[in-house]
C-alpha positions as CSV (number, residue, x, y, z in Angstrom):
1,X,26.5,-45.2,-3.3
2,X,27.4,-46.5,-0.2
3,X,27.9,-50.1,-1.7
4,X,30.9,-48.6,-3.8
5,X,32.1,-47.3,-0.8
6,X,32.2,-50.7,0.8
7,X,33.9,-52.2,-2.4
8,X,37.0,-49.5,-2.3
9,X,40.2,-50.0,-0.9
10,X,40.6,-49.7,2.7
11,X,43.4,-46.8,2.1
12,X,41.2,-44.9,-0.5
13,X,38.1,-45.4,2.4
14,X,40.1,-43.6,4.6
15,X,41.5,-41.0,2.5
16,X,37.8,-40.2,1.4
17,X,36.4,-40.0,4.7
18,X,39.5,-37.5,5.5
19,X,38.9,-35.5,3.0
20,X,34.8,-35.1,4.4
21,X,36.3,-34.5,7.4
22,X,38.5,-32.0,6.3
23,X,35.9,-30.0,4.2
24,X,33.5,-29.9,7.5
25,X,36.1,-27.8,9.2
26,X,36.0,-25.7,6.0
27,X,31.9,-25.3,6.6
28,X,32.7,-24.3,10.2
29,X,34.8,-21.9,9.1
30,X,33.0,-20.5,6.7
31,X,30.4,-19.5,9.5
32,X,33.0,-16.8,10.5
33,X,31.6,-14.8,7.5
34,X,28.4,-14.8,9.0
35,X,30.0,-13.6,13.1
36,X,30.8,-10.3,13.6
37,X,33.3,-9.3,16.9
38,X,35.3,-11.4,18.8
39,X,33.0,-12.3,21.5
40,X,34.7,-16.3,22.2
41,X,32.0,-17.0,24.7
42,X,30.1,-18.1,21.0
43,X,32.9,-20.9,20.7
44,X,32.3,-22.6,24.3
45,X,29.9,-24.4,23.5
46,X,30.8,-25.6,20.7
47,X,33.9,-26.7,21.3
48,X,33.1,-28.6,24.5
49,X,31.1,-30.5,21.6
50,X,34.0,-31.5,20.1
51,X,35.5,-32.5,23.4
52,X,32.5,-35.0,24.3
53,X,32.4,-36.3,21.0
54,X,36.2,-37.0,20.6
55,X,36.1,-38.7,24.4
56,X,33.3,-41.2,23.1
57,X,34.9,-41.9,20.0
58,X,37.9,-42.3,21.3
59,X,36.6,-45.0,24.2
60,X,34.1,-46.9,21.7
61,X,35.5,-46.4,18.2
62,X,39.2,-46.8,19.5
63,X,39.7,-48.6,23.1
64,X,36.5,-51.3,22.9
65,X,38.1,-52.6,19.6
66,X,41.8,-52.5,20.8
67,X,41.4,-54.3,24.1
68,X,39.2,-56.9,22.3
69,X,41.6,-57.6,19.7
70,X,44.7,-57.7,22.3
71,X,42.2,-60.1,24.3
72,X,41.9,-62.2,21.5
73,X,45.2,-62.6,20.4
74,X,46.2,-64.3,24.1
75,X,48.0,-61.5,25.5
76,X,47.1,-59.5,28.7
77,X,44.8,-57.2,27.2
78,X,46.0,-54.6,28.9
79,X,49.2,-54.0,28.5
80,X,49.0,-53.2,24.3
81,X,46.6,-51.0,24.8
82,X,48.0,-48.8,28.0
83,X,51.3,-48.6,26.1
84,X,50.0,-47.7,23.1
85,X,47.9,-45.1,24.6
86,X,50.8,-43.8,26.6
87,X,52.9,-43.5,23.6
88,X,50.2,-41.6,21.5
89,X,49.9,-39.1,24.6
90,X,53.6,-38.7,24.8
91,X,54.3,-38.3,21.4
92,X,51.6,-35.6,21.1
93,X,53.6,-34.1,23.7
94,X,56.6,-34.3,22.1
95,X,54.8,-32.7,19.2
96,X,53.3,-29.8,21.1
97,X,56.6,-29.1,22.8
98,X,58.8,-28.8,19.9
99,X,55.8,-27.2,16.9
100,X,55.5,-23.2,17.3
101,X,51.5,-22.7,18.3
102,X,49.2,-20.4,19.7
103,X,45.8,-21.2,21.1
104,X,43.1,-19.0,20.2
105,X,42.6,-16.7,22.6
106,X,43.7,-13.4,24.0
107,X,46.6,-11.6,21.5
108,X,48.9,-11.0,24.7
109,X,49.0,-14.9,25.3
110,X,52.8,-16.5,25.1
111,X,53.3,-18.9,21.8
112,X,54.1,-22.7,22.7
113,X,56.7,-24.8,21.3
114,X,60.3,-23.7,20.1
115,X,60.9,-19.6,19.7
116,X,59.5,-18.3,16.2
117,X,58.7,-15.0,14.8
118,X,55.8,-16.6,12.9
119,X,52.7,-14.4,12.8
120,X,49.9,-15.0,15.6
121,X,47.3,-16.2,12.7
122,X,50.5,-19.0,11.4
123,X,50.9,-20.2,15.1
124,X,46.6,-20.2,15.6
125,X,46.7,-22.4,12.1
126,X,49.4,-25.1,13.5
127,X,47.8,-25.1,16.4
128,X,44.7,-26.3,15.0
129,X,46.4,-28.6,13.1
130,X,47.9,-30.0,16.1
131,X,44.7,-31.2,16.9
132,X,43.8,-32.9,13.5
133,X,47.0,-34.8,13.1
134,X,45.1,-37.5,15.6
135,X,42.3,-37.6,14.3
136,X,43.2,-38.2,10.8
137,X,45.4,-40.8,12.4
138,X,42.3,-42.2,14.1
139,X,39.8,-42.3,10.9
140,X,42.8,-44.5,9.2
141,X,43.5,-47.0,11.8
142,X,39.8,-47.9,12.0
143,X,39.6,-48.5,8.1
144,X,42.6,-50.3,8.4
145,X,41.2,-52.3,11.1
146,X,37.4,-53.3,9.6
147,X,39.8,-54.1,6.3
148,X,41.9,-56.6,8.4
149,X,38.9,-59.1,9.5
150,X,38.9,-58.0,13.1
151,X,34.8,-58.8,14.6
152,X,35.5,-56.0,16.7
153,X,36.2,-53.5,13.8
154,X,34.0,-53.1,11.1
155,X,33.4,-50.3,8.2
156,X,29.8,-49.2,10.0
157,X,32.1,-48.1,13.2
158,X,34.5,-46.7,10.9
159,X,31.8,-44.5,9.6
160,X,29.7,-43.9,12.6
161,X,33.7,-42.3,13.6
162,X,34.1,-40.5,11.0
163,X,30.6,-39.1,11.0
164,X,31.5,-38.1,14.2
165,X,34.7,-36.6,14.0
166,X,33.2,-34.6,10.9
167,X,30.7,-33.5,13.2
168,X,33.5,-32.1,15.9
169,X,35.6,-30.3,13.0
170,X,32.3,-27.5,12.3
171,X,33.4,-26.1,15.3
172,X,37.4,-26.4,15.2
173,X,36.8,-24.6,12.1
174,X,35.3,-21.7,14.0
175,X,37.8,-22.1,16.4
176,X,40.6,-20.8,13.6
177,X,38.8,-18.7,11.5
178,X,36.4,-16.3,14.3
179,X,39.6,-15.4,15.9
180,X,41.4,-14.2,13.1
181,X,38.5,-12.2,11.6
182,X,38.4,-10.6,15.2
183,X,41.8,-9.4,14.3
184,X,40.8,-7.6,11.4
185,X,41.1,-10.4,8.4
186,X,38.9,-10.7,5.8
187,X,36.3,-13.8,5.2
188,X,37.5,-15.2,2.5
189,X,41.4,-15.7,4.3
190,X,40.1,-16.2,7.5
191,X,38.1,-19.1,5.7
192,X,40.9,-20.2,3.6
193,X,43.4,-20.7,6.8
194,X,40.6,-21.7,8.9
195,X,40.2,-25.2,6.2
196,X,43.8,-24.9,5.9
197,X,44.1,-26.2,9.4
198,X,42.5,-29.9,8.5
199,X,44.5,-30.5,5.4
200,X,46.5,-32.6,6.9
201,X,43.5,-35.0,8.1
202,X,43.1,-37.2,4.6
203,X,47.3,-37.0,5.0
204,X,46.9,-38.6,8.5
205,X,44.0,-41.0,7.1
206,X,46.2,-42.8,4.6
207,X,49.3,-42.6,6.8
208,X,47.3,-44.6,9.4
209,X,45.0,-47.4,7.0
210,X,48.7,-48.3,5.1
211,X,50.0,-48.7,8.7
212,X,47.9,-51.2,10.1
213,X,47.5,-53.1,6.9
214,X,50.7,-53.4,6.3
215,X,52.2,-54.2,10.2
216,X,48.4,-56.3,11.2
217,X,50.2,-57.6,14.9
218,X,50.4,-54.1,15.9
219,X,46.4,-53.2,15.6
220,X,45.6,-53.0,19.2
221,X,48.7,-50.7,19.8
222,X,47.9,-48.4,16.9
223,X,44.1,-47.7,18.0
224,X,45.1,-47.3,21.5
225,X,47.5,-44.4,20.2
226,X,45.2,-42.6,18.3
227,X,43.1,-42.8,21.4
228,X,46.1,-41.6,23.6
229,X,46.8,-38.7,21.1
230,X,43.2,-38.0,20.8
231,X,42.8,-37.2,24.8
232,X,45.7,-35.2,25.3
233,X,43.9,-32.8,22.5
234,X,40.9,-33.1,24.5
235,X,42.7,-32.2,27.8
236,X,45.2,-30.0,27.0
237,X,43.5,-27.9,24.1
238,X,39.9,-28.5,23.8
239,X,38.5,-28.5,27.4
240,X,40.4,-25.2,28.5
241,X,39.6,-23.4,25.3
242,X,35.7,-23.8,26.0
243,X,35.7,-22.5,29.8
244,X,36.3,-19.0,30.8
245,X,35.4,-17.9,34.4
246,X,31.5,-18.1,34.9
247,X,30.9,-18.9,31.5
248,X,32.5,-22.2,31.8
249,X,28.9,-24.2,32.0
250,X,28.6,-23.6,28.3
251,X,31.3,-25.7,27.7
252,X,30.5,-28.2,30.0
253,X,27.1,-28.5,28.6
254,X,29.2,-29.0,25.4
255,X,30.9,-31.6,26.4
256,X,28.1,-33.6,28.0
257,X,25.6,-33.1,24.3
258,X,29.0,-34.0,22.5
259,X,29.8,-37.2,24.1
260,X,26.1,-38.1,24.2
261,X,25.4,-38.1,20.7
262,X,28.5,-39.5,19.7
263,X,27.4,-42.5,22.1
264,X,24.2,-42.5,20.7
265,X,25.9,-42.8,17.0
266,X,27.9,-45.6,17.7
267,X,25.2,-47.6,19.9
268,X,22.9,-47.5,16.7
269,X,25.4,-47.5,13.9
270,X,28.6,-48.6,15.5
């Protein structure tokens, strides 16, 4: 099985590890048929997980290979990546400025992004969303990359990344779906929006692998954005969503599991 993987094209790689990706999310939201309440202290941990696993990916799966690459190509190594990082920060700024969203959370809390009179379960849903546009973005670029040659990049770390990014989605699926049943929706639509929130991962896979096949020079820029996008999830959405007064350890005990088997991961498979 895995050797027809290996013989598939790089775009069709990434669109298949999207969609696994993608239907994780929908397995973490199906959990929210098996919670009752609205207690978030449940989602702490878990999303601290995702936070320490997105960090580590996002350093060895993403910043390793783009500064060796820029290293290799003569250039200050440097300077690719920090720009590209910089840009994939800023333009998930620019995104979160402009898309209505609402992080989960209490139901008096003030929707982000331009004025809407979207429902609160449409703005949780494109918040959520947000978040997977990145990573999507991430699993492409690193088939892309192990299809271009690179030493630095190669399938194994491709799928070490996207084993780990699946990994983080269980609990972005919670994240979507727990809240809305709190509010009174029924499983099976709380699990349908809370999936709904990763569709656009094996979108964001493709996007990224016909990128950097088709523009090779600009490698080393294009991981360092997906890493740059990738931490100002982790920063601005993740980390705040899994701390809450004295309860914040659980998420900081997230984070610190999280990053450590994704390190683990990528030291043994990467």
């Amino acid at each position: 099985m895995l050797a027809s993987f290996l013989a598939l094209d790089p775009i069709l790689q990434a669109l298949l590890a999207g969609i696994f990706t993608w239907g994780l999310t929908a397995l973490g939201a199906l959990t929210s048929l098996l919670l009752r309440g609205g207690d978030r202290r449940r989602l702490f941990a878990p999303l601290g997980f995702a936070a320490g696993v997105m960090i580590a990916a996002l350093v060895w799966s993403l910043l390793d290979p783009a500064l060796a690459i820029a290293k290799a190509s003569g250039s200050p190594a440097w300077l690719p990546v920090a720009l590209g990082f910089l840009v994939g920060a800023g333009f998930l700024r620019l995104v979160d400025f402009v898309l209505p969203h609402l992080h989960p959370g209490p139901a008096t809390e003030t929707p982000e992004g331009v004025k809407t009179s979207w429902h609160r379960s449409a703005l949780l849903i494109l918040a959520m969303t947000l978040h997977n546009i990145p990573e999507g973005l991430a699993l492409g670029v690193a088939f892309g990359a192990a299809a271009a040659g690179e030493a630095s990049a190669t399938v194994a770390g491709a799928l070490t990344l996207t084993l780990g990014l699946g990994l983080q989605n269980l609990p972005e699926g919670m994240a979507v779906a727990v809240p809305l049943r709190a509010e009174g929706m029924r499983g099976g639509r709380a699990l349908w929006y809370g999936q709904l929130s990763a569709v656009v991962e094996p979108l964001a896979a493709v996007v990224g692998a016909a990128f950097v096949l088709a523009i090779h020079d600009l490698l080393p820029y294009a991981l360092a954005f997906a890493a740059g996008a990738m931490l100002y999830v982790v920063v601005e959405e993740l980390i705040p969503e899994s701390r809450d007064g004295s309860h914040g350890h659980l998420g900081t005990l997230g984070v610190i599991l999280g990053f450590t088997l994704m390190m683990v991961l990528d030291a043994s498979f990467g």
